[in-house]
C-alpha positions in Angstrom: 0.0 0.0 0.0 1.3 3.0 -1.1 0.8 6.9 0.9 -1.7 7.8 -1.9 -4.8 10.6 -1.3 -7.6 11.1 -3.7 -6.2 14.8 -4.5 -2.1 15.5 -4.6 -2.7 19.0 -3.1 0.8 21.0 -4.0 -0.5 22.7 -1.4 1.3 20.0 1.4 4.5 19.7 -0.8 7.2 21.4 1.2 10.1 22.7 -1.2 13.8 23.4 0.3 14.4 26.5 1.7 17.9 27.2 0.5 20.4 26.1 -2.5 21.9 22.9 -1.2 18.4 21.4 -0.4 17.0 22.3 -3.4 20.0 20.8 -5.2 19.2 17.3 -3.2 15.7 17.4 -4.5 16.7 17.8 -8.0 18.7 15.0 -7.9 15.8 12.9 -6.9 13.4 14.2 -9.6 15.6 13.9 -12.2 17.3 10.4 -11.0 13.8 9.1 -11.4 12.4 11.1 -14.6 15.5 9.6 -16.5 16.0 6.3 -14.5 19.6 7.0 -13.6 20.5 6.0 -10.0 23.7 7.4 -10.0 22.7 11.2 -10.9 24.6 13.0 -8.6 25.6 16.7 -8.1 28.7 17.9 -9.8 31.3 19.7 -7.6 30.4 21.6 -4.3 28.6 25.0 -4.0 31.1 27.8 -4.1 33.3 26.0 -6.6 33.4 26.9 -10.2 30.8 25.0 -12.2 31.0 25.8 -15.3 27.0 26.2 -15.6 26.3 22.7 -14.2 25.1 21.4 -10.7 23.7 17.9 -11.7 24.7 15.5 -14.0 22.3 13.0 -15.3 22.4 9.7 -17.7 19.0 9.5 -19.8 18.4 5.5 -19.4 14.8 6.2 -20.7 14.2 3.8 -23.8 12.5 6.8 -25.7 13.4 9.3 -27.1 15.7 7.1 -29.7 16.7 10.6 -31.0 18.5 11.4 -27.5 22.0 11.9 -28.7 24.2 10.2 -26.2 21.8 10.6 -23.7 23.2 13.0 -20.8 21.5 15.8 -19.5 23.1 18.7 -17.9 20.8 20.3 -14.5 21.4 23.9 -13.3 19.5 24.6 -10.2 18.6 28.2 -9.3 17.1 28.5 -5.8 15.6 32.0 -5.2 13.2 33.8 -3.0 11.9 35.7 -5.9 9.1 35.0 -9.0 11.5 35.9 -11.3 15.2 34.9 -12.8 17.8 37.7 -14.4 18.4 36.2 -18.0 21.9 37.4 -17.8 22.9 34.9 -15.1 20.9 32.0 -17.1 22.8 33.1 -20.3 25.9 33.2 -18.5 25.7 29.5 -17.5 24.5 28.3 -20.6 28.0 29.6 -22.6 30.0 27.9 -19.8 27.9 24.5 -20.3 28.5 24.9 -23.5 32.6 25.6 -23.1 32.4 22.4 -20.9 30.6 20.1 -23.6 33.1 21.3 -26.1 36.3 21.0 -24.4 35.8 17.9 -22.6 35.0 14.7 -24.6 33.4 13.2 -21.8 30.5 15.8 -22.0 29.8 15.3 -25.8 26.6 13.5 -25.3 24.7 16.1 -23.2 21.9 16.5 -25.4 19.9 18.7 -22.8 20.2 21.5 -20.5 17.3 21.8 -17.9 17.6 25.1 -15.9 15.7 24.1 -12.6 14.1 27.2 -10.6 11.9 27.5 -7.5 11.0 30.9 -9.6 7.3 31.0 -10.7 7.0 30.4 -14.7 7.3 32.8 -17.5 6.5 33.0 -21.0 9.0 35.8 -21.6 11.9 34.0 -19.9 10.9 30.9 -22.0 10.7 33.2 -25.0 15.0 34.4 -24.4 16.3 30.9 -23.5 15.0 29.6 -27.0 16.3 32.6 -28.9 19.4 31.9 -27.3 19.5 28.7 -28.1 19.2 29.3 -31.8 21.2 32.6 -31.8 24.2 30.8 -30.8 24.1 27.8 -31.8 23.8 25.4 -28.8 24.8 22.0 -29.0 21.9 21.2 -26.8 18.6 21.8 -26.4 17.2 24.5 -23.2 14.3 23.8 -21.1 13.0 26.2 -18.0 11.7 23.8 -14.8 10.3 26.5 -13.0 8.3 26.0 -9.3 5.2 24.8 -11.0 6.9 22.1 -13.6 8.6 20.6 -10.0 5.4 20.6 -7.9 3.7 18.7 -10.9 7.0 16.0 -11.0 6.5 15.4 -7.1 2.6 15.1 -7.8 2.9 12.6 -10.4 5.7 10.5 -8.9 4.6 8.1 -5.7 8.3 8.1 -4.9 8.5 11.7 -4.6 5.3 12.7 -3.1 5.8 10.2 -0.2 9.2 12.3 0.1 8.1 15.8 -0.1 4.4 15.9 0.8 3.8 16.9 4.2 -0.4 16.4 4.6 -1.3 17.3 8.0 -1.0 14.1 10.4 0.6 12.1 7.8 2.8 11.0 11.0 0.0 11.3 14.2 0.6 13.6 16.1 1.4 11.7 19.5 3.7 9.7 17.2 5.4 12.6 15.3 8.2 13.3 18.1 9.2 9.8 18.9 9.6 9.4 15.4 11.4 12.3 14.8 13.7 11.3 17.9 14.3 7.7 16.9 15.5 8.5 12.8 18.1 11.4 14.4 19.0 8.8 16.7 20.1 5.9 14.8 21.1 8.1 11.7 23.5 9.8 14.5 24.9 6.2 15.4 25.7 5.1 11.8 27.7 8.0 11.1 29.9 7.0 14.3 29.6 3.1 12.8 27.4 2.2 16.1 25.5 -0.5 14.6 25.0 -2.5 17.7 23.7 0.7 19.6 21.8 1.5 16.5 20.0 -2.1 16.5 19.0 -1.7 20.5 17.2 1.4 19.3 15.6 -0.1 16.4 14.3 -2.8 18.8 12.9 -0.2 21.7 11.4 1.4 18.4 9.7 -2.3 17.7 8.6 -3.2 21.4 5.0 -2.1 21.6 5.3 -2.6 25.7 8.3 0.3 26.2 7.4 3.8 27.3 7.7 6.4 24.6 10.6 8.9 25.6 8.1 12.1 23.7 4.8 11.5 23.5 1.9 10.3 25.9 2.6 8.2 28.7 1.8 4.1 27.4 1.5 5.0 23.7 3.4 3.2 20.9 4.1 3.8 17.1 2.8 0.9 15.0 5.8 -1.3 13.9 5.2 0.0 10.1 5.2 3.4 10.8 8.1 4.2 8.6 5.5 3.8 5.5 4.2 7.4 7.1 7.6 8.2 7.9 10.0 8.4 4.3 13.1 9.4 6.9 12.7 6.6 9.3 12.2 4.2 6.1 15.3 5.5 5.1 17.3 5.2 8.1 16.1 2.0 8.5 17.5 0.9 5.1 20.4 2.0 5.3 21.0 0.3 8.9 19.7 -2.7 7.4 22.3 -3.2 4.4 25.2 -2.3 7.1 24.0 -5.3 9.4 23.8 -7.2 7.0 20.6 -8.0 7.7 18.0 -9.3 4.8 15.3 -10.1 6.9 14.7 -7.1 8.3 14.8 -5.1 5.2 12.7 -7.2 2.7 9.2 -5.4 3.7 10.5 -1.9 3.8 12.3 -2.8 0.1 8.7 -4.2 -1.4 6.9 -1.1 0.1 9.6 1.4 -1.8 9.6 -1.2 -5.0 5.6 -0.7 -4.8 5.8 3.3 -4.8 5.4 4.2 -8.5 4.1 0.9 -9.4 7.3 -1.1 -9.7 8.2 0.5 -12.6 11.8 1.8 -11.6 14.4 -0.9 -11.8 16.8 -0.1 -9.4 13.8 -0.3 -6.4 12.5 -3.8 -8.2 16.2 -5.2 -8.3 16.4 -4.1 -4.7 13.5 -5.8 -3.4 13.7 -9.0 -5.9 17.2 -9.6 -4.3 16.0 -9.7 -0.8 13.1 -11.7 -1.9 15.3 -14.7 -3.2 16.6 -14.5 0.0 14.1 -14.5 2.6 11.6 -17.1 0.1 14.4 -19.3 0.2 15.2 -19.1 4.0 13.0 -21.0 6.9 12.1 -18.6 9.5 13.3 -19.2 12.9 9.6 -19.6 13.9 9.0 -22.5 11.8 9.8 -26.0 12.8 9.7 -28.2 9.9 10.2 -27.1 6.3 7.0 -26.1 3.8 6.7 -28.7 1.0 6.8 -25.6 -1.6 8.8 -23.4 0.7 11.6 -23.8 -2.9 9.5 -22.8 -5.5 7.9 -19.9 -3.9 10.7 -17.3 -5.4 10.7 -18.9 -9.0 7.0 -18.3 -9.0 6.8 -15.2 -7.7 9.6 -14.4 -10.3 7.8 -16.6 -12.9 4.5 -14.3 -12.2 6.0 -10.9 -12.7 8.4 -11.8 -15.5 6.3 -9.4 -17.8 6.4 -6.6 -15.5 10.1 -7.3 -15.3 10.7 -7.3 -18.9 9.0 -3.4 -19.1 11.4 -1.8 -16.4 13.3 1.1 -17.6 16.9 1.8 -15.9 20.7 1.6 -16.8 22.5 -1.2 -18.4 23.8 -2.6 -14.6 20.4 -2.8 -13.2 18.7 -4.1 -16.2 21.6 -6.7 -16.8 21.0 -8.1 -13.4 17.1 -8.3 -13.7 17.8 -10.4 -17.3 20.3 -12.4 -14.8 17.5 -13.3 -12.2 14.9 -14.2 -14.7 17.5 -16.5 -16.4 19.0 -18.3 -13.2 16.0 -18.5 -10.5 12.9 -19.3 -13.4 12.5 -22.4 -15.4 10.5 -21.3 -18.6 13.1 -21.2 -21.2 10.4 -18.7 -22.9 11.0 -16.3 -20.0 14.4 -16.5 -20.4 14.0 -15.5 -24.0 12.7 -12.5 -23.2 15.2 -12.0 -20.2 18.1 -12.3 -23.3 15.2 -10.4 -25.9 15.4 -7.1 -22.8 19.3 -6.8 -23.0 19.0 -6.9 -26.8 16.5 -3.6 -26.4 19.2 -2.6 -23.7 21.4 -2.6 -26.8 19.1 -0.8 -28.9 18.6 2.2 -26.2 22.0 2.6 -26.1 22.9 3.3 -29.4 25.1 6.0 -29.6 25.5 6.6 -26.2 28.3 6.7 -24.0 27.4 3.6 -22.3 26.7 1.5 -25.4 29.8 -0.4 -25.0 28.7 -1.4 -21.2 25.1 -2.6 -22.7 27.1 -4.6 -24.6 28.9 -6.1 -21.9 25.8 -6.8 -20.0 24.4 -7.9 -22.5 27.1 -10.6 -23.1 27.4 -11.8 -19.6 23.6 -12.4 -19.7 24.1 -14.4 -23.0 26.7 -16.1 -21.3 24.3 -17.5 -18.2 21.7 -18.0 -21.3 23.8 -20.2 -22.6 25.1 -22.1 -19.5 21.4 -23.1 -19.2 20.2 -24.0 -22.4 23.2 -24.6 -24.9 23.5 -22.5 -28.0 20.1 -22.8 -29.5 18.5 -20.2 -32.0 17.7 -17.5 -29.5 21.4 -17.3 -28.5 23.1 -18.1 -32.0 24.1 -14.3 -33.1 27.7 -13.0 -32.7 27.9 -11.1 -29.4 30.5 -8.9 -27.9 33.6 -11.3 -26.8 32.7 -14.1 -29.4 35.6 -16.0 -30.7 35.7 -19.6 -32.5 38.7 -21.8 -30.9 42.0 -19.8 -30.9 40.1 -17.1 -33.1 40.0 -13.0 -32.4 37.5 -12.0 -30.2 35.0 -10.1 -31.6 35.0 -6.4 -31.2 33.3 -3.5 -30.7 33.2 -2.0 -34.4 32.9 -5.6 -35.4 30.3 -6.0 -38.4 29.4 -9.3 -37.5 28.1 -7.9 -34.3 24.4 -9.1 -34.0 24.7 -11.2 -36.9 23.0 -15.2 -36.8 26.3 -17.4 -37.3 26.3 -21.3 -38.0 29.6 -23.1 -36.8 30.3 -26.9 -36.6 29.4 -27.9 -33.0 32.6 -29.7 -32.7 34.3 -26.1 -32.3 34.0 -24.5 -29.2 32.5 -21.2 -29.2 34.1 -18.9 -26.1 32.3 -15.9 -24.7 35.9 -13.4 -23.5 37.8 -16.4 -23.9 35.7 -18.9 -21.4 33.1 -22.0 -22.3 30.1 -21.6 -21.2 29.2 -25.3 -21.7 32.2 -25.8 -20.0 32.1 -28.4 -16.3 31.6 -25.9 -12.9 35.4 -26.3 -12.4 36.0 -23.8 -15.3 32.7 -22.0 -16.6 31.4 -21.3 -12.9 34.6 -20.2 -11.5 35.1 -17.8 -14.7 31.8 -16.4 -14.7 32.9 -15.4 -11.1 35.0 -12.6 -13.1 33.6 -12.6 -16.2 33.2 -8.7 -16.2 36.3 -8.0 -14.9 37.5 -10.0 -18.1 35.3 -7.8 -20.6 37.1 -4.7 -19.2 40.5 -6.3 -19.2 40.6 -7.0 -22.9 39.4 -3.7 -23.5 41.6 -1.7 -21.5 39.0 1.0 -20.9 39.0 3.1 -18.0 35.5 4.4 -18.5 33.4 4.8 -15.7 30.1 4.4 -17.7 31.5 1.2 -18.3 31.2 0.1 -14.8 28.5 -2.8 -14.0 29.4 -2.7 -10.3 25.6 -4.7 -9.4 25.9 -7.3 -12.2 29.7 -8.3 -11.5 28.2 -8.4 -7.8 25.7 -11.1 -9.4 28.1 -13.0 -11.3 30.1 -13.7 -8.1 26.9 -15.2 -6.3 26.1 -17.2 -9.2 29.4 -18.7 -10.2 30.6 -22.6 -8.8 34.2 -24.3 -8.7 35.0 -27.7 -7.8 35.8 -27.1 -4.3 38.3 -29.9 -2.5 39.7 -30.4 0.8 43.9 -30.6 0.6 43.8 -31.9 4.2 45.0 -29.7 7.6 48.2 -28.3 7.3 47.7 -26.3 10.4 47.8 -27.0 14.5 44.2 -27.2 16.0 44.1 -24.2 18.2 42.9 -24.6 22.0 38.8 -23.4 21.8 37.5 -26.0 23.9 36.9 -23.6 26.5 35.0 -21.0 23.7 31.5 -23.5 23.3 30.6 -25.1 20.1 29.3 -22.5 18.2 31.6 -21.8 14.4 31.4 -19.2 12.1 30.9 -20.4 8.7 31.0 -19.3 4.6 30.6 -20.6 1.2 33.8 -22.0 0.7 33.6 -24.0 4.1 29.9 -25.3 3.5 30.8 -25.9 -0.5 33.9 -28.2 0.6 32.5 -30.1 3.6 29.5 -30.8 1.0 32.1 -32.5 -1.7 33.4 -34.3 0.7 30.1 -35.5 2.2 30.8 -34.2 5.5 28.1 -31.4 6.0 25.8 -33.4 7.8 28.1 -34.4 10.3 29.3 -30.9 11.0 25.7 -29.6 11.0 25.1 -32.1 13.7 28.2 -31.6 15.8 28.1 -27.7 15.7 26.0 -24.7 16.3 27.2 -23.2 12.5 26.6 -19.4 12.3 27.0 -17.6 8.9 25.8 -13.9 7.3 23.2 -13.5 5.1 26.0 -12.7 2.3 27.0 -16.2 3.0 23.3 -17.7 2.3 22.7 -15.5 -0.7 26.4 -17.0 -2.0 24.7 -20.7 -1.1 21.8 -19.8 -3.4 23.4 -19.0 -6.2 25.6 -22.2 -6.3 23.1 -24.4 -5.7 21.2 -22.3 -9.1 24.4 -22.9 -10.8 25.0 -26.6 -10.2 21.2 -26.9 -10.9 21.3 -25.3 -14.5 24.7 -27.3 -15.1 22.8 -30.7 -14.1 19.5 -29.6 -16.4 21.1 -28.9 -19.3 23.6 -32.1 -18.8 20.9 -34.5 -17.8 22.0 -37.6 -17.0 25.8 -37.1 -17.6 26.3 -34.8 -14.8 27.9 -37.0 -12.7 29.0 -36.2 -9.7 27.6 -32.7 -9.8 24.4 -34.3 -9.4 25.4 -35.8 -6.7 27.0 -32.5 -5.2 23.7 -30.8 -6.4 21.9 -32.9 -4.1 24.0 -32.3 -0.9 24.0 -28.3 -1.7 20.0 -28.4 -1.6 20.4 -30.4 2.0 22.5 -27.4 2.9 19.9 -24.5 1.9 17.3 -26.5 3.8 19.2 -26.4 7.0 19.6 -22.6 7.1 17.3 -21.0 9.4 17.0 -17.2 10.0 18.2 -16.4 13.6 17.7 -12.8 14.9 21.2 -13.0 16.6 24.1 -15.0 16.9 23.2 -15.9 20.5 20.2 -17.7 19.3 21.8 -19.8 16.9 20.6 -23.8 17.6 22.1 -27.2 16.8 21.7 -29.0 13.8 21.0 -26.0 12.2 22.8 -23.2 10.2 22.3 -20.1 11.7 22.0 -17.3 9.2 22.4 -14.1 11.2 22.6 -9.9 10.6 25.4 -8.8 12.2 25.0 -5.7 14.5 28.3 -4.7 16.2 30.0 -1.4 17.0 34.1 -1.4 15.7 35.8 -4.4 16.6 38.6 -4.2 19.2 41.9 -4.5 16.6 44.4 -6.8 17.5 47.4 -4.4 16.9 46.0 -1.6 18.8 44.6 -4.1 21.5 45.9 -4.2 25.0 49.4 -6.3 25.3 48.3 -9.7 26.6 44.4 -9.7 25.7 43.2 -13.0 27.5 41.0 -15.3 24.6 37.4 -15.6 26.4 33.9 -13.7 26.7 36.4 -10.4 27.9 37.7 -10.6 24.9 37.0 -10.9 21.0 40.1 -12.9 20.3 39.6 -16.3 20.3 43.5 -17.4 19.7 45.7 -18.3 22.5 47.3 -15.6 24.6 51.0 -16.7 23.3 49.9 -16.4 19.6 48.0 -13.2 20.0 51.2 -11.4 21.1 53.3 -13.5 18.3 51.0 -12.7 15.7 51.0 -9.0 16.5 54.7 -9.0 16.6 55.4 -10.2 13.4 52.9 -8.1 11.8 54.8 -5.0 13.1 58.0 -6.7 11.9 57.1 -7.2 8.6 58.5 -5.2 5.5 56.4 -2.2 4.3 54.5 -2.6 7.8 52.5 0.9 6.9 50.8 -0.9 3.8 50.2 -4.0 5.6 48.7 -2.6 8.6 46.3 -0.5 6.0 45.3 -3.2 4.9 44.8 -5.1 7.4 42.9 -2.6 9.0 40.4 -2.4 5.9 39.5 -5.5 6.8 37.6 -4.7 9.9 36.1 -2.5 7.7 35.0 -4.1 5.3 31.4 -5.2 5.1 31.1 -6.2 1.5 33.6 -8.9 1.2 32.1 -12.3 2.8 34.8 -13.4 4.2 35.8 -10.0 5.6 32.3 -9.9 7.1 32.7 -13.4 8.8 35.9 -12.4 10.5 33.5 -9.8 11.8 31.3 -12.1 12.8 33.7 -13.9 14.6 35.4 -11.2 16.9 31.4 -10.2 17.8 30.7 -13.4 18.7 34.0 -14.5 20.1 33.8 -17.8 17.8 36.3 -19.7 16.3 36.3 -19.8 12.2 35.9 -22.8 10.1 38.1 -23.1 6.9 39.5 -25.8 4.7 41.9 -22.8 3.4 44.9 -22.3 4.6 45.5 -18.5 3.1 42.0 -18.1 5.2 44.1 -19.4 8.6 46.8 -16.8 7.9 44.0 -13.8 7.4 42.4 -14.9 10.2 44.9 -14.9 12.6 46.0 -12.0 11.8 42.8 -10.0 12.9 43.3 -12.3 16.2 40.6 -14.9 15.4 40.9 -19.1 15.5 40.8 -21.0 12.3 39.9 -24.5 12.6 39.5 -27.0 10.2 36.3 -29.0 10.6 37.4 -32.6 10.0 37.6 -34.7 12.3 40.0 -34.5 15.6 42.3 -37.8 15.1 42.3 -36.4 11.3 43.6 -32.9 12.7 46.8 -34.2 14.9 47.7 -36.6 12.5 48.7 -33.0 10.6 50.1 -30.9 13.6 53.8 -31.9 13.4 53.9 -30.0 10.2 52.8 -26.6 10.9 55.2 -25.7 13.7 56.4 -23.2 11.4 53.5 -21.6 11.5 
């Protein structure tokens, strides 16, 4: 349900009151009038401008007559009804100096002059002589107050933003609100997630006394659909923790504002859909029958919704990617592979043509891995190459041309075989963007598919083995029997049939990055062992034991929680760990302390890491790590040092990283197996 009323009175729109607010809202109308969610402002106020405060890419699939689709946004903030010409016609030469001096800017196509100024004919009237006294290379529009008010009427997005109807938020709610967004914004700035999540759960206790308002009264749980900051807030705590779960029903309330129409809000709330369809709640005992088809319907149902979104070449590329990998209708992945092609189209001429065409190769590429090179897929592509043959290029004329090859030959995508076993195609695909933009050397940021390359790492597989313990079993009797876990560790104990054991001999704890990871291997294998039918050997097998794994994990509101014979799959809410070179000299392992090695090899390990050659670089780095929230295995070290748990890894490069953040690796086999390998890591 969406904040809609019968009549959008401009009336309760509330625009900014000085330059730099007004700039913010611009950005947010015209991010969402051209689908570009990376419009940002250009430079700082104060600094010279050259006639531009917003930069904008038009990812709109009309007007085909765009140009190279970017739009250039001035925004004039006044207290007045009117605007001087003479500054107006000022900042149009210098836009133009800009477009023809750098060749970045040579797409603009438009120049918008945004105005909280009331409209006027004659102003309209001197900005179109302008444009065709001198010459412009782009067209002018005038935005004045009334064109913005209509934007923020029309949009959902932007009148739930902007509209301030009296007792949108009640009024006994209004301060507590108010008190709680400050609050926890306040707290991520400082990176005080833990002290953010205690506030986020007095906020969600309907028995805690309001610190404003009257005495025993309580905001709903949804208030933040009244409340766009606290939504907001929320959000942005959310994808810092980590935490899926939590997020999933404020993502489908923003993907439902504007009717799902916006790509980058759809891609958000699709992604933590796969995720919390595919995981058992905490609350629930045994597992549904149909609890693993519910995504791939709900994906199978909005397919055609899907296939209309408008956004940029990364978004769009991942949506293609979903459709393809988590669906089973090979007619639905036609159109998936049929939307990049229009991707293609849109992008003709623009500056990110060459990045639809990357996308739109990686998606081929996962088309392919499913169904084999049958006639939707058999046109040359970016990447293409036969054998030992060039790939093919950019200006290539075979570009988008059917071919016919003898299927003895093996057809590469950037070098790689997508028909290929998991041990090469899924481990490839890991990087498969990365490769694009290696071979073609280009440093251009409208290249960058930041969210697809993001996808191709959670789908990708590799035949993961176990090279036996090469390292001491560290003393964590005394620590309980609860492990932090991630893909690598659950992907190698399921090869070598040993999950079940571990499942049932440890409380296994692991981040929601970890599960989503587990999803897409398990879609991999499962495409590999469709399209291979009965000569997938082993993978079958493997397939098999990954699916035993998915149905084992189990949302768990904190690591404290976590059960037995389960795997945990838990947010992580902690404030900045305790660092093991700035930690105090002897730190004893235990519930005092995050550090779960021995007291001896804390102090070891934290002088030889101060020993070491370009220490300054090393410690940098080192310290990025407990910074890093992206990375999965940087997050499970996290994990760890909240939890005071040991880690499990097959990986000895994963013991060394590890340890160095203060934090036990063990290997998970069995004990007799482990000492049989300790005389040989004294070196250690």
């Amino acid at each position: 349900m969406t904040n809609k009323v019968v009549h959008r009175d401009e009336r309760f729109i509330q625009l900014p009151t000085n330059q730099e607010d007004f700039e913010k809202l611009c950005v947010r109308i015209y991010g969402e009038m051209f689908h570009d969610p990376g419009a940002r402002r250009y430079g700082r106020p104060g600094q010279g401008q050259q006639g531009l405060d917003i930069l904008v890419h038009d990812f709109r699939r009309s007007p085909v007559e765009k140009r190279q689709g970017m739009v250039f946004v001035q925004c004039k903030y006044t207290e007045k009804d009117e605007l001087p010409f003479s500054k107006l016609e000022s900042d149009a030469r210098e836009a133009r100096a800009l477009v023809e001096s750098h060749e970045a800017y040579e797409g603009v196509y438009l120049f918008i002059v945004a105005t909280t100024a009331k409209n006027s004919a004659t102003l309209h009237a001197k900005l179109q002589t302008l444009q065709a006294e001198e010459r412009l290379p782009f067209e002018i529009q005038l935005h004045s107050r009334d064109t913005l008010l209509s934007r923020i009427q029309e949009s959902d997005r932007l009148w739930d933003l902007y509209n301030v109807v009296p007792e949108r938020v009640p009024t006994e709610f209004a301060l507590q609100v108010l008190r709680v967004a400050t609050m926890i914004r306040s707290q991520l700035q400082e990176g005080l997630l833990a002290d953010a999540c205690e506030e986020d759960s007095r906020r969600r206790c309907a028995s805690r006394i309001p610190t404003f308002g009257q005495r025993g009264s309580c905001p709903p749980e949804d208030i933040w659909k009244q409340s766009t900051s606290l939504r907001e807030t929320l959000i942005n705590l959310y994808a810092k923790a980590a935490d899926t779960w939590s997020a999933a029903p404020l993502l489908e309330y923003e993907a439902s504002l504007g009717g799902m129409r916006n790509g980058d809000s759809w891609l958000a709330y699709l992604l933590a859909q796969r995720t919390v369809e595919n995981l058992r709640s905490h609350e629930a005992h045994l597992p549904l029958a149909n609890d693993r088809d519910r995504f791939t319907q709900q994906l199978t149902n909005l397919a055609d919704v899907i296939c209309r979104t408008e956004g940029s070449p990364d978004v769009l590329g991942c949506l293609a990617l979903l459709l393809i990998m988590e669906t089973n209708r090979q007619d639905i992945h036609d159109a998936a592979l049929n939307l990049m092609t229009k991707v293609i189209e849109s992008g003709c001429g623009t500056l990110w043509e060459l990045s639809a065409r990357i996308a739109h190769a990686v998606v081929r590429y996962y088309y392919v891995l499913r169904w084999g090179w049958n006639g939707s897929a058999r046109f040359y592509a970016l990447g293409d190459s036969l054998d030992s043959g060039l790939c093919i290029g950019p200006s290539s004329l075979q570009l988008g041309q059917p071919f016919s090859h003898d299927d003895r030959v093996t057809l590469r995508i950037i070098g790689i075989d997508p028909l290929g076993a998991p041990r090469w195609s899924g481990a490839q695909a890991f990087a498969l963007p990365r490769a694009f933009f290696r071979w073609l050397r280009n440093e251009d940021s409208n290249l960058a598919l930041p969210q697809l390359a993001a996808q191709c790492q959670v789908y990708s597989a590799q035949d993961f083995v176990d090279n036996g313990p090469t390292w001491g079993r560290p003393e964590t009797s005394h620590l309980g029997n609860r492990r932090i876990v991630d893909l690598e560790t659950l992907a190698v104990a399921a090869t070598e049939n040993q999950h079940l054991s571990m499942i049932s001999s440890y409380r296994l704890v692991a981040t929601y990055h970890t599960f989503e990871r587990l999803l897409g291997y398990r879609a991999f294998l499962r495409a590999y062992v469709h399209r291979t039918s009965g000569n997938a050997g082993t993978y079958a097998t493997l397939m098999a034991r990954v699916e035993s794994l998915v149905d084992s994990c189990e949302a768990c509101p904190t690591p404290v929680t976590s059960k037995s014979h389960r795997i945990s799959i838990t947010p992580l809410y902690d404030n900045p760990p305790q660092q093991l070179l700035y930690s105090a000299p002897s730190p004893t392992p235990g519930p005092a302390s995050p550090f779960t090695l021995p007291r001896e090899r804390l102090e070891w390990i934290r002088q030889s890491i101060s020993s070491w050659p370009f220490v300054y670089v090393h410690r940098m780095s080192l310290e990025q790590r407990y910074r890093d929230r992206s990375d999965e295995f940087s997050l499970a070290c996290l994990l760890a040092l909240h939890t005071a748990s040991p880690i499990f890894t097959y990986k000895y490069e994963k013991v060394i990283r590890s340890q160095e953040m203060g934090i036990a690796a063990e290997y998970p086999g069995r004990r007799e197996t482990i000492s049989q390998g300790t005389a040989s890591v004294n070196s250690l």
